[in-house]
N, C-alpha and C positions, 0 to 999 in steps of 0.2 A: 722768629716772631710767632706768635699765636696764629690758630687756625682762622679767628674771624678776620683778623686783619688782612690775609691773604682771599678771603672771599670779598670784602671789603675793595682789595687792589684790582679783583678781576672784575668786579660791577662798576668801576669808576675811570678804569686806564683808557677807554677810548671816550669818554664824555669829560670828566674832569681838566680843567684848562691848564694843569699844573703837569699831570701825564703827561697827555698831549702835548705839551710844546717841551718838556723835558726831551721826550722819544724824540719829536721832531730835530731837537738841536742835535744828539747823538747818534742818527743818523746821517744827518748833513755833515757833520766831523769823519764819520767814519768813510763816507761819499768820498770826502776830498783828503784824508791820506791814509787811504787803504794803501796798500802796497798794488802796484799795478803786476798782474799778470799775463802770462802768452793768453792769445784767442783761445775762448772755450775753456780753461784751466781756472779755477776758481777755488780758494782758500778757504780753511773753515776758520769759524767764526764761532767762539765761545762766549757763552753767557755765564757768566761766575754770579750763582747768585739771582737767578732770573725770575724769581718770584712767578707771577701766574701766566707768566710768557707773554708778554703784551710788545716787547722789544724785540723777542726772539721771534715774533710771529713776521713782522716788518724785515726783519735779517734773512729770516725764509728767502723774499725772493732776490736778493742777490748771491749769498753765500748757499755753500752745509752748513749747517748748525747744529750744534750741541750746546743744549743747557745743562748746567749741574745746579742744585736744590737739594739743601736738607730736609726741606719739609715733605710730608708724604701727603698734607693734603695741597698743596703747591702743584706737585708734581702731577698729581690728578687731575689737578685742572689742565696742565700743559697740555696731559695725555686727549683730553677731551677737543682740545685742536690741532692734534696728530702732531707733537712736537717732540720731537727727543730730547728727555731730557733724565738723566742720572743720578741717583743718590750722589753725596758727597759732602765734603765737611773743610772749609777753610781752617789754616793751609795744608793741614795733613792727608789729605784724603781728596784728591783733584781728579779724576779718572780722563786724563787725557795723556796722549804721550809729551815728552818734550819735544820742542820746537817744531808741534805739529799744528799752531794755527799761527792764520793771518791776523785777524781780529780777537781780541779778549776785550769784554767789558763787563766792568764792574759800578753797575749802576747804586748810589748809596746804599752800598754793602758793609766797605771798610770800616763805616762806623759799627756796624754790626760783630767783628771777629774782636777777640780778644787779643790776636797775634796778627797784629794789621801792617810790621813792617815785615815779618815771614811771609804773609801773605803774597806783597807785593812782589815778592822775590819767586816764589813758586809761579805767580805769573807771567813773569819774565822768564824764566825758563822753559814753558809751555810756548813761547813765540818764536815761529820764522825768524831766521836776522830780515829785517827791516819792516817785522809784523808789527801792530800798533796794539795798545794798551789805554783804552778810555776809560777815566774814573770820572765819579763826581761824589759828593760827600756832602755833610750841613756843616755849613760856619758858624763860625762864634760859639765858646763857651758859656758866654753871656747870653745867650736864645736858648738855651735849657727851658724846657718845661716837660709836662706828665707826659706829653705826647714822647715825647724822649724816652721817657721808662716805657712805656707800655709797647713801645715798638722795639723793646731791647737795647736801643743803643749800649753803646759803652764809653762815647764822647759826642762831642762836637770837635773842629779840626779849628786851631787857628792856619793860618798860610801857610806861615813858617813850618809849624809841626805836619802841616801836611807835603808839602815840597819836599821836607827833607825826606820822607818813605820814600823815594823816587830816585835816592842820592845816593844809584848804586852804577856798576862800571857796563852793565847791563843794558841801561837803559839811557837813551838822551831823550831830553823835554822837546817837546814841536808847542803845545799848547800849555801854557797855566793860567789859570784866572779866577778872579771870583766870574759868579753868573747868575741870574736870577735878581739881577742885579735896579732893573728901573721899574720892579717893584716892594724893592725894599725899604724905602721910608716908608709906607704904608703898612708894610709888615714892623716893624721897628715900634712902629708906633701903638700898632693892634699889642704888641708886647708888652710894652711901657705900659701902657695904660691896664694892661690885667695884672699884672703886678703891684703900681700902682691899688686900684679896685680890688686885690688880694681876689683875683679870677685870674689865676693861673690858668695856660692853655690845658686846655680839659684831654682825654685819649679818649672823649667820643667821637663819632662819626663827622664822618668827613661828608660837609654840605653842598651840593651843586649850585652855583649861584643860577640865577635868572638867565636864559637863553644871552639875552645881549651880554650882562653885562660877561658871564664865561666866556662868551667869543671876545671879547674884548681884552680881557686878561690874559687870554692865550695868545693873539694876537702881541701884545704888549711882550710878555714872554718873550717867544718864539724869537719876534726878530733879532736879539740877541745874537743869533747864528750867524747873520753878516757881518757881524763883531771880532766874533770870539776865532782866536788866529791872523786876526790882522791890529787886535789892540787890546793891550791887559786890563779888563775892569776893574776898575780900584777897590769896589768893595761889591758886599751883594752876600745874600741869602746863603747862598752855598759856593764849592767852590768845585771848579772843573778841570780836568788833566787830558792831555792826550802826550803820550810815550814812544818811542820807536826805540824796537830792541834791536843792537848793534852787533 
């Protein structure tokens, strides 16, 4: 991605309600099936992908952590809250050993690589047997818009084509689902309608709403998390994985 967009994720990931309750849910996934360790013995915990370390900073305090980032001005900023974190390039270029972490997560990254089921396989090789693998991705091909190019993508995921990245002998599912899910008629419809009105979603700036109504929306978000592993949401915004390498 471009350098403002990363200056852009570092000014907005702990205020914006969409950050916020994203980090919030991938944490509370990774809370309840990390792989349990002896007293004291603690696993590391990779960031594929960790953009201005806003998730890696939160992983701090229960793992080690390693970020890897292509960007160099990314990485700069990580540097500025003492985070480690690595050059490196999906999937060619991962600088970790194999099956030296507990945790990998790759926060919508996959839309970002061009070799997105290599990827997922390099990351599964990087995993403890019984380490976990958390993704999340955007759904629908049909939610295209500018904001898509300008942040690089190279898709959107339907279910199916994203499930199947995961349908390897590597890896068994604990979590799939869509997520983002009970506020997606309203996003659906903010859609429709600039299509409609030929106001395609714009790749400007991302607006903080109004105190309430952000807490409200994050709020709305978030609770999601008592959901997600005890029931497959049928649809939604994007769509979420959690993995256990076998």
């Amino acid at each position: 991605m471009h350098d403002d967009l990363y200056t852009e994720m570092a000014a907005l990931e702990d205020r914006f309600w969409w950050f916020v309750a994203k980090r919030n849910i991938l944490l509370n996934l990774i809370g309840r099936y990390a792989p349990a360790r002896k007293p004291g013995e603690k696993g590391l915990a990779i960031d594929l992908g960790c953009g201005s370390g806003g998730l890696l900073r939160r992983l701090k305090d229960s793992f080690p952590t390693l970020g890897v980032e292509m960007n160099e001005h990314a990485r700069e900023i990580c540097a500025e809250h003492g985070l480690t974190v690595k050059p490196g390039w999906l999937p060619d270029d991962v600088p970790a050993e194999d099956a030296s972490a507990d945790v990998i997560v790759m926060s919508d990254v996959l839309e970002h690589v061009e070799k997105d089921v290599e990827t997922v396989k390099v990351a599964a090789q990087k995993l403890r047997p019984g380490g976990i693998l958390v993704c999340t991705v955007p759904a629908h091909p049909w939610m295209w818009t500018k904001r898509d190019e300008h942040h690089n993508h190279f898709r959107r995921y339907t279910r199916d084509q994203y499930e199947r990245m995961f349908d390897i002998p590597e890896l068994a599912a604990v979590v799939e689902s869509y997520y983002n899910s009970f506020l997606f008629p309203p996003m659906v419809a903010a859609r429709l309608l600039g299509k409609v009105l030929k106001k395609d979603t714009e790749a400007g700036d991302i607006r903080v709403p109004p105190g309430p109504v952000n807490g409200a929306m994050r709020r709305v978000f978030e609770c999601e998390k008592q959901i997600l592993g005890k029931l497959r949401l049928p649809i939604g915004a994007s769509l979420i994985s959690v993995h256990r390498r076998v």
